[in-house]
MDTraj code that builds the backbone (N, CA, C; nanometers):
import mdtraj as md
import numpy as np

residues = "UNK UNK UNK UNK UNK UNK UNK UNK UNK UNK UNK UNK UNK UNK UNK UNK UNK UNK UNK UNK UNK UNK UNK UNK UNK UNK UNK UNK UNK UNK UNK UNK UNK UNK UNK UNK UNK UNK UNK UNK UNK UNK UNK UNK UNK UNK UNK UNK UNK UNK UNK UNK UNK UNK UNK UNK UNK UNK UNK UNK UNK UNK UNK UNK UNK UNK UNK UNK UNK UNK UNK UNK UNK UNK UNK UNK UNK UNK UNK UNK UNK UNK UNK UNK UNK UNK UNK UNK UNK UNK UNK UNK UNK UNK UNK UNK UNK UNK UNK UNK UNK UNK UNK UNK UNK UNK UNK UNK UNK UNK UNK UNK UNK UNK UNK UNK UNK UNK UNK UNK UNK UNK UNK UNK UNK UNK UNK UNK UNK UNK UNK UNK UNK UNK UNK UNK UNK UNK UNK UNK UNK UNK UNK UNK UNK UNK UNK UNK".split()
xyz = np.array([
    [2.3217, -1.0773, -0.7277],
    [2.2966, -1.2157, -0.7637],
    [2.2472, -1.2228, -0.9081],
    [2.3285, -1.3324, -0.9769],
    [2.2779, -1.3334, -1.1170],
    [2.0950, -1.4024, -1.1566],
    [2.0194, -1.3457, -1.1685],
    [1.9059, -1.4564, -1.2121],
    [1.8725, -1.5014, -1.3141],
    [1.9824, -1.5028, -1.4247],
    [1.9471, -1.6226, -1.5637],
    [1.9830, -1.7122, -1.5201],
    [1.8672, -1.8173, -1.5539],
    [1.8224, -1.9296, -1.5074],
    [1.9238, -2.0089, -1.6311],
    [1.9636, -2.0932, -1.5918],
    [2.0297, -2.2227, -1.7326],
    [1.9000, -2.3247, -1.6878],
    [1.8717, -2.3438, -1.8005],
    [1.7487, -2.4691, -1.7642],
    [1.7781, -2.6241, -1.7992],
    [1.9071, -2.6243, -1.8118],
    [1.9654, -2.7653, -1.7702],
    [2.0993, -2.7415, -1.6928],
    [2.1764, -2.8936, -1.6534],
    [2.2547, -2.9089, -1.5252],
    [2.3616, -2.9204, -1.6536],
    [2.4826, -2.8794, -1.6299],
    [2.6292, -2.8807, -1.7129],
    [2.6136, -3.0407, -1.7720],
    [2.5541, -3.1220, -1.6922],
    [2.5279, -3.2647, -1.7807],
    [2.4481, -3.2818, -1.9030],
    [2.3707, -3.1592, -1.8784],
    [2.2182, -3.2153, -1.9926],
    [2.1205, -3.2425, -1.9656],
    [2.0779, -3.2201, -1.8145],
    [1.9982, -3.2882, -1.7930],
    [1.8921, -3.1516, -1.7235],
    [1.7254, -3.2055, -1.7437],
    [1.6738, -3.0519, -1.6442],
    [1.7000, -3.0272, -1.5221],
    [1.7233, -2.9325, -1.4738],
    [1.7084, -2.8146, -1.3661],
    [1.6274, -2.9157, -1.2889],
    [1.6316, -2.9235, -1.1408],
    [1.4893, -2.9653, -1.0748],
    [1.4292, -2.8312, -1.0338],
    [1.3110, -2.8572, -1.0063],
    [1.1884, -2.7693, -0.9406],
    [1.3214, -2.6938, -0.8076],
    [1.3456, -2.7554, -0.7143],
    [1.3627, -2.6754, -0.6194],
    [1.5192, -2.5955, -0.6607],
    [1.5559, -2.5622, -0.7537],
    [1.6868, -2.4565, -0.8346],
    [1.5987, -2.3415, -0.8789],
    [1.4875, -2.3421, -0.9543],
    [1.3617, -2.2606, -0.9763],
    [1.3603, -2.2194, -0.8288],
    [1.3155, -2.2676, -0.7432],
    [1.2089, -2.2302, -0.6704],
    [1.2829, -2.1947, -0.5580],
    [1.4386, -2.2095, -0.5555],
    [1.5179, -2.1402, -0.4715],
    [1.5327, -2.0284, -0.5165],
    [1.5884, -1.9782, -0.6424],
    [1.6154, -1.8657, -0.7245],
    [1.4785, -1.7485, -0.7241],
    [1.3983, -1.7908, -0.6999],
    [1.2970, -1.7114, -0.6787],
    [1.2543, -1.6727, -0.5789],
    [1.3054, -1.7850, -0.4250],
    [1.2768, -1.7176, -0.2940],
    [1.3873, -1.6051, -0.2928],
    [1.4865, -1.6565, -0.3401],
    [1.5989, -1.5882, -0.3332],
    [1.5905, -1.4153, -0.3234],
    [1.5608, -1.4046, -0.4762],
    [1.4769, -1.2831, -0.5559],
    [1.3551, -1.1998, -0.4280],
    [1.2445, -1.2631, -0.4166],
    [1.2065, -1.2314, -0.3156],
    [1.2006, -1.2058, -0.2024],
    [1.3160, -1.2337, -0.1040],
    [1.3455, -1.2247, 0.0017],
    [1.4581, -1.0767, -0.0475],
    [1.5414, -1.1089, -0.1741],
    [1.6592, -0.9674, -0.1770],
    [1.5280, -0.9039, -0.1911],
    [1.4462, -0.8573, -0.2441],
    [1.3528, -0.7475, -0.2978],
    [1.2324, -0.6858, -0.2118],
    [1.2299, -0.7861, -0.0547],
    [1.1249, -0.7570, 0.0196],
    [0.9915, -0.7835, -0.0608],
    [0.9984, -0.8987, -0.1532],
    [0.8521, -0.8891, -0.2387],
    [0.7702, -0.9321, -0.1402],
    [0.6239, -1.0218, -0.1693],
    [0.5223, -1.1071, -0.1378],
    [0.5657, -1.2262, -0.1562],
    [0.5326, -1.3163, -0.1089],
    [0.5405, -1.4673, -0.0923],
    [0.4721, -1.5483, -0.1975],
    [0.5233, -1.6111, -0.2772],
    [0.4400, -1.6274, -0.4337],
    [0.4923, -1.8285, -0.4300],
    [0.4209, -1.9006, -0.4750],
    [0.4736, -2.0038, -0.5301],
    [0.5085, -1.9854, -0.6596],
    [0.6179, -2.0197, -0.7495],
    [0.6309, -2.0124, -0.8888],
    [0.4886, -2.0120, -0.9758],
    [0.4453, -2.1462, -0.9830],
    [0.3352, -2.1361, -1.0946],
    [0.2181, -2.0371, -1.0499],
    [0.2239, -1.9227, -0.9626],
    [0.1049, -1.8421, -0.9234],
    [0.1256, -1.7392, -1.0408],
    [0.2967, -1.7566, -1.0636],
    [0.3192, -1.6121, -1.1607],
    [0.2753, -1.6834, -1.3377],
    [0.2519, -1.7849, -1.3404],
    [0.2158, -1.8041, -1.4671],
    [0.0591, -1.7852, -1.4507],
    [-0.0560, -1.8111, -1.3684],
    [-0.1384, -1.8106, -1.3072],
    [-0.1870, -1.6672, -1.3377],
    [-0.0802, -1.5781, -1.3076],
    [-0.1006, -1.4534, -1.2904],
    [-0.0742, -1.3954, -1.4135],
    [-0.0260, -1.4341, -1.4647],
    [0.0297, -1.4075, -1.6624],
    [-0.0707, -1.4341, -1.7124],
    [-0.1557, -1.5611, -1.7222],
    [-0.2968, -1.5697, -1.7748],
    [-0.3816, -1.5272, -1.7991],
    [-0.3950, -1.4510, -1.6320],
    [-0.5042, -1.3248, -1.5505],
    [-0.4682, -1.2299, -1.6719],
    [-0.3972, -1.1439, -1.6149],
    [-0.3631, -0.9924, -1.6573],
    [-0.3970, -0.9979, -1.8524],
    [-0.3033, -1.1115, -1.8860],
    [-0.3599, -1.1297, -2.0234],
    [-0.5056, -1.1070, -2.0700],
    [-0.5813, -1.1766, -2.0195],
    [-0.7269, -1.2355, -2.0522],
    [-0.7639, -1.0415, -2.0407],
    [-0.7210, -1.0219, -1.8576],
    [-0.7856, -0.8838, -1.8742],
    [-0.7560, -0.7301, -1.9401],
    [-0.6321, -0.7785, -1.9845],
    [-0.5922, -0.6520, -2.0910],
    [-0.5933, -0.6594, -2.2487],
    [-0.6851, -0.8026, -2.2779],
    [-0.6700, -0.8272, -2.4280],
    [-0.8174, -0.8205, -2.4554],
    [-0.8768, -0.7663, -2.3336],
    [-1.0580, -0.7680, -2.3493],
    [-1.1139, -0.9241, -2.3673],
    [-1.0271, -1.0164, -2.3257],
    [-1.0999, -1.1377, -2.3204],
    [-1.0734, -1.2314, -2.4223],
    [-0.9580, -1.2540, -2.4966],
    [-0.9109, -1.2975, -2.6361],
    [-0.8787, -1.4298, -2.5844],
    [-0.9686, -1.4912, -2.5357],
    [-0.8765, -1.6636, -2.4973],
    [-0.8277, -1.7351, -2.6108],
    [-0.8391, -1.7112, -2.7367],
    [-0.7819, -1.7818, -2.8456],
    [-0.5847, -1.7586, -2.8117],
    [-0.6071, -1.5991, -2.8538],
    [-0.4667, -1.5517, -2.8026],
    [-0.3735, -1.5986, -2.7151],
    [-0.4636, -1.5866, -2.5910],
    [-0.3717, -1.6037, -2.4375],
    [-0.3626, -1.7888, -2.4513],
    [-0.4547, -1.8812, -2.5086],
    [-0.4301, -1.9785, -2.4938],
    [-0.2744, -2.0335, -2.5348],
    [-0.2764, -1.9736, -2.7045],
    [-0.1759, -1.9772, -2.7569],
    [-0.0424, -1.9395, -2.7058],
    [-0.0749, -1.8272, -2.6424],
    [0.0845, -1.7463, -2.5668],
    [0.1285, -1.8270, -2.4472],
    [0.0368, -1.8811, -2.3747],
    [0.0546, -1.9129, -2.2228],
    [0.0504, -2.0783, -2.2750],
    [0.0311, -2.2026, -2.3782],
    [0.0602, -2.2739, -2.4216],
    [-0.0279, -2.3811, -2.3780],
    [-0.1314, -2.3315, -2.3506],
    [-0.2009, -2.4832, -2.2973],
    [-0.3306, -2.5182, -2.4381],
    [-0.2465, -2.6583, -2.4707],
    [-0.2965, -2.6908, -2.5809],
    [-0.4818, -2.6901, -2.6350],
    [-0.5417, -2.7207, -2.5095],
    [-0.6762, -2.6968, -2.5501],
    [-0.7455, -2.5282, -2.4844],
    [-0.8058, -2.5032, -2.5799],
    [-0.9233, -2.3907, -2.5523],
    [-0.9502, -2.3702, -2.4027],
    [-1.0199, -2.5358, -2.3774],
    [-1.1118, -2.5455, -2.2758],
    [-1.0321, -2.5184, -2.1837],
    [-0.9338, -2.5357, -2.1340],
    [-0.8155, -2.5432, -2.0126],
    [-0.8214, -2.3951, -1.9611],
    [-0.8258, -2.2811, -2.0605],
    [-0.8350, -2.1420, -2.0263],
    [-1.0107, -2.1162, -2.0131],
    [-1.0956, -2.1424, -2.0550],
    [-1.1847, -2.0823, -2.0396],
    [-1.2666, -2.1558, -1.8799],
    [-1.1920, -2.3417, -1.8664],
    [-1.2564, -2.3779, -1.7535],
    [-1.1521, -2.2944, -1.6279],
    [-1.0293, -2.2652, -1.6208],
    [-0.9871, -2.2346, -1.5168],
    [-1.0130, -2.0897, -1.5256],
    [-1.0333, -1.9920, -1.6257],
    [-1.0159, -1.8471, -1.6395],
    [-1.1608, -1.7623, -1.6471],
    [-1.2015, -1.8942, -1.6011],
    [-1.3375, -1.8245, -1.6829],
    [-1.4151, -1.6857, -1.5868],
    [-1.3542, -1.6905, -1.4729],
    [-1.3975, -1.6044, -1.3579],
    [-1.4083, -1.4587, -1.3908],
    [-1.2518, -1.4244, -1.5040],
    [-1.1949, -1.3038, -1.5080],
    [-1.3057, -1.2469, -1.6185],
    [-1.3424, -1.3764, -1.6904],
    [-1.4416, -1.3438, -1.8480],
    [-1.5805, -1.2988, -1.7571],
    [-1.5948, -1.3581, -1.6771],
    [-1.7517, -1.3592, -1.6239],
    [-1.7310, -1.2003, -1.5487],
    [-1.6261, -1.1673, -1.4887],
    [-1.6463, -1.0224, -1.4068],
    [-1.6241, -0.9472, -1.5058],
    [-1.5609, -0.9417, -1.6473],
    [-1.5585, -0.8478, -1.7518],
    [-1.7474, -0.8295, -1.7833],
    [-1.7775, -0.9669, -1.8069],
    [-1.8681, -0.9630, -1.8791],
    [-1.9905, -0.8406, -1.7750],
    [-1.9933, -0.8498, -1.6552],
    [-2.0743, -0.8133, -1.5358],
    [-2.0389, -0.6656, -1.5257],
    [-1.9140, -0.6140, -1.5933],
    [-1.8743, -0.4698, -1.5842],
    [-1.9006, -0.4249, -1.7001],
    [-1.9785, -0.4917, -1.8418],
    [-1.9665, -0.4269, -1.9038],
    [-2.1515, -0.4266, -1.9097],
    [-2.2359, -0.5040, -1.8464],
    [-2.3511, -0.4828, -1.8101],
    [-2.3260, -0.3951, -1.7670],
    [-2.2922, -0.3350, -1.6236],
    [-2.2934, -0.2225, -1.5246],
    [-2.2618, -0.0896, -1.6314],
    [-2.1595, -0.1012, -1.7160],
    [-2.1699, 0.0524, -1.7493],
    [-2.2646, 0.0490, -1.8713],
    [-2.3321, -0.0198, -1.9234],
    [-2.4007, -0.0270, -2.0258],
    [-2.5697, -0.0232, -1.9660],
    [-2.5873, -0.0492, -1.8446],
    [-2.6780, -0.0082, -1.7097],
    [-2.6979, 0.1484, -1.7023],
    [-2.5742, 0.2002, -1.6756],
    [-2.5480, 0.3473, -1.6232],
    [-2.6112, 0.4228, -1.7202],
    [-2.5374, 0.3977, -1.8780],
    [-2.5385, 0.4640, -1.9727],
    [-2.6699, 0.4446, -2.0191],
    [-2.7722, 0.3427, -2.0386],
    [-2.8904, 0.3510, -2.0889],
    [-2.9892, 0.4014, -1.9785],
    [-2.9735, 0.4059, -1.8815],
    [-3.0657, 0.4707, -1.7883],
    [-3.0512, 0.6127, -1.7031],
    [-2.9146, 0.5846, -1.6870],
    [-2.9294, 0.7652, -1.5603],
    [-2.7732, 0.8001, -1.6877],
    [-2.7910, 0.7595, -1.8463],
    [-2.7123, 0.8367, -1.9333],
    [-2.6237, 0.9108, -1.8766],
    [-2.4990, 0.8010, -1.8069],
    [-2.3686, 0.8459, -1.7565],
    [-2.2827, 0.8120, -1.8705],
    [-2.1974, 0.8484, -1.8634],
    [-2.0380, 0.8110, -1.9306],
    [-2.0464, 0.8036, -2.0735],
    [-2.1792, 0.8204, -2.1688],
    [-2.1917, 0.8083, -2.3069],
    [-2.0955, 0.8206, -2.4036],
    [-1.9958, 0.9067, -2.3684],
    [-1.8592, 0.9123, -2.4514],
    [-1.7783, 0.7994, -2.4678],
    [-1.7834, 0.7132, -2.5863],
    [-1.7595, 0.5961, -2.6096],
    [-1.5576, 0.5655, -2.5606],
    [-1.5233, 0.7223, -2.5826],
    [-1.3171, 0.7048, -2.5952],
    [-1.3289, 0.7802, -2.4222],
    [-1.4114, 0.7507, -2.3235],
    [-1.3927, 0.7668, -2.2118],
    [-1.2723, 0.6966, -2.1839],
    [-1.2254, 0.7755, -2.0556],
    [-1.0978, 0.7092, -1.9989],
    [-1.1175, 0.6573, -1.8365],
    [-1.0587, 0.5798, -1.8021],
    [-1.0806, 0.6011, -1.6089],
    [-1.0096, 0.6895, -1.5891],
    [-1.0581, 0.7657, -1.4985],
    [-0.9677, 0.8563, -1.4420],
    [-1.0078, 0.8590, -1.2767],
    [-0.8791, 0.9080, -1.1995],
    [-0.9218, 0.8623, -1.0421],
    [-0.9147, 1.0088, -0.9835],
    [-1.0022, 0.9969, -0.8967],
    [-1.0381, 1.1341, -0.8521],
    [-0.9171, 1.1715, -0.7489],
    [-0.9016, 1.3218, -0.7996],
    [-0.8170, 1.3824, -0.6880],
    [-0.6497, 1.3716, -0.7434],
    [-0.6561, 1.2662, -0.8074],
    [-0.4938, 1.1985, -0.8554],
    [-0.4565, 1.1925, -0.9886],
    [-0.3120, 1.2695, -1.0318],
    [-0.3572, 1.2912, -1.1608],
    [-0.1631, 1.2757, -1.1455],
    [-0.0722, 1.2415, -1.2463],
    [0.0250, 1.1961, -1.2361],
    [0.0580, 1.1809, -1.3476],
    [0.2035, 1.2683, -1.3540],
    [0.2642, 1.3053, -1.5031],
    [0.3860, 1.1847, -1.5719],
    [0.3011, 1.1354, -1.6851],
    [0.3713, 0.9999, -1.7225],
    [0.4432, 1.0316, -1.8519],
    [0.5708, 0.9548, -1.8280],
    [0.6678, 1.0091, -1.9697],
    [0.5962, 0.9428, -2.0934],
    [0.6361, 1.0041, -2.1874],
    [0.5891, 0.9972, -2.3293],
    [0.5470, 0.8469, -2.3120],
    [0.6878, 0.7648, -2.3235],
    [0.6748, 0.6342, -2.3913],
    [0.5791, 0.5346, -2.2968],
    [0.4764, 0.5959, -2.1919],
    [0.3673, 0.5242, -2.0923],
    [0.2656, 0.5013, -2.1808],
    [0.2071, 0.3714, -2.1825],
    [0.0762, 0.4032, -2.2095],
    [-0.0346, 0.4402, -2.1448],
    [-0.0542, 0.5565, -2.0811],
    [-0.1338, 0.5231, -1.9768],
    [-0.2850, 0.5094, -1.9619],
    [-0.3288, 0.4382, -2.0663],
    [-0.4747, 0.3545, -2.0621],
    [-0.4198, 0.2294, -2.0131],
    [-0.3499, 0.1676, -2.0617],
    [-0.2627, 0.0192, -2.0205],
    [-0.2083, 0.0433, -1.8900],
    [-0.1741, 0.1288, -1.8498],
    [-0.1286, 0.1463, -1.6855],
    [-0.2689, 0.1476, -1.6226],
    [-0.3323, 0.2403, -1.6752],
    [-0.4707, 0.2149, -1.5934],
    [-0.5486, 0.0933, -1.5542],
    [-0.5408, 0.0702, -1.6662],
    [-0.5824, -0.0921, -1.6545],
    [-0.5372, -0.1885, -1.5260],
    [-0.3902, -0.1687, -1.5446],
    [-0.3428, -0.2318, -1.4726],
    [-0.3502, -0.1880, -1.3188],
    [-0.3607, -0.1065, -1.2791],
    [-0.3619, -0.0132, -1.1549],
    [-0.4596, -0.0157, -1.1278],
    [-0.6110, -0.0894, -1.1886],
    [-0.7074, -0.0635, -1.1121],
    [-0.7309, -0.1905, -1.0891],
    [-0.6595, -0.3029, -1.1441],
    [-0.6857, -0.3968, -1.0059],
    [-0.5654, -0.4314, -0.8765],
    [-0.6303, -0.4032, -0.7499],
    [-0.5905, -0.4065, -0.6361],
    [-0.4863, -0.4751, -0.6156],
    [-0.4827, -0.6094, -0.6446],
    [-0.3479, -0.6887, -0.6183],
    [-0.1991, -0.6804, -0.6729],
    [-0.2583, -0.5894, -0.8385],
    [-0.1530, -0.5556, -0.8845],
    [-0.1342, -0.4319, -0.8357],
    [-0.2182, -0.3402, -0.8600],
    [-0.1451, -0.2198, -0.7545],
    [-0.0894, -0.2471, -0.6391],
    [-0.1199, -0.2898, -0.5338],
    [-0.0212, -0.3677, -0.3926],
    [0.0871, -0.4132, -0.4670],
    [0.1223, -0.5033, -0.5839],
    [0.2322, -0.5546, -0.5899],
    [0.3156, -0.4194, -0.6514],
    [0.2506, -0.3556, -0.7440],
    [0.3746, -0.2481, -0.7939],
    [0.4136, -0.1437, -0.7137],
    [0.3475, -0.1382, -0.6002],
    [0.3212, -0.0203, -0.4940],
    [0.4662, -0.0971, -0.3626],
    [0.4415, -0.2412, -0.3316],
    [0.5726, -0.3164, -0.2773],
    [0.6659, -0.3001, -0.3296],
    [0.6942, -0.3068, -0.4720],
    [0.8153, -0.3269, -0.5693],
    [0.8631, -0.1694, -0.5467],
    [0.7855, -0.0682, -0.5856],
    [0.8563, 0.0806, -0.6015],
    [0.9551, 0.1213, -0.4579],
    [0.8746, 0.0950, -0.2882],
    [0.8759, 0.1040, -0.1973],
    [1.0353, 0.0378, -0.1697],
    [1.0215, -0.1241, -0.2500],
    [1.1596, -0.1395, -0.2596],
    [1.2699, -0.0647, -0.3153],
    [1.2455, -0.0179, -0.4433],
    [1.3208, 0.0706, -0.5146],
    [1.4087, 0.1960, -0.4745],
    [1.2966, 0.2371, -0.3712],
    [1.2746, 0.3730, -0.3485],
    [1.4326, 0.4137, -0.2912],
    [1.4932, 0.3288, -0.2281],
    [1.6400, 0.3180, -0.1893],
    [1.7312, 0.2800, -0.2378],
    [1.7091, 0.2895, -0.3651],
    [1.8020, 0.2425, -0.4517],
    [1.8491, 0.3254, -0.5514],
])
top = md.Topology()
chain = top.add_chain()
for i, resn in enumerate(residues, 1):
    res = top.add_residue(resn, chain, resSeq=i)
    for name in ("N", "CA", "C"):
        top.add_atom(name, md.element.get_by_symbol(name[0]), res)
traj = md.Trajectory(xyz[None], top)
């Protein structure tokens, strides 16, 4: 099945919502994904942004297009507040029971260690892999793959 979207009708005119939002059950049902409404994945573009740019809402406002500031920091502000609470916690660790002091520390997961081709970044994979929902989703997606 092709999924470039034309975002108008051979008349000129827009696409409705449910041509989107078929094309994407579509997608999901061929792929065995999760059950998503469309705007969860812009939702979710926001997220991952905010948390892999260390918190740059100027940036992500701009990229993800919502004209005021406030729009990202009143709906996003959750992801800023649990950064902000993790970077107490290791700044906790490190001034008192002087854990992790090595400033170019990496995460690393115990027991699991996994050989990534050159062109990975894998601080940016890490990142991404250590939150749960996205690991479940890339962990569904591969599972799909895996037969292919």
């Amino acid at each position: 099945m092709d999924y470039n979207l034309v975002m108008e009708t051979p008349f000129g005119l827009p696409i409705g919502t449910s041509s989107i939002r078929k094309a994407l059950n579509d997608l999901i049902k061929e792929h065995d994904l999760p059950s998503v409404v469309f705007h969860s994945l812009r939702h979710t573009s926001v997220t991952y942004k905010l948390k892999l740019n260390g918190g740059d809402i100027k940036a992500v406002q701009g990229d993800s297009g919502h004209s005021q500031i406030n729009m990202v920091t009143d709906v996003y502000s959750h992801i800023i507040d649990d950064d902000r609470r993790k970077n107490a916690e290791l700044f906790e660790q490190a001034f008192y029971e002087k854990k992790d002091l090595d400033p170019s520390m990496h995460a690393h997961v115990a027991g699991k260690s996994v050989e990534l081709p050159t062109n990975v970044d894998a601080e940016l994979l890490a990142k991404v892999l250590s939150n749960p929902e996205m690991a479940a989703l890339l962990t569904t997606l591969a599972k799909s793959m895996e037969g292919k």
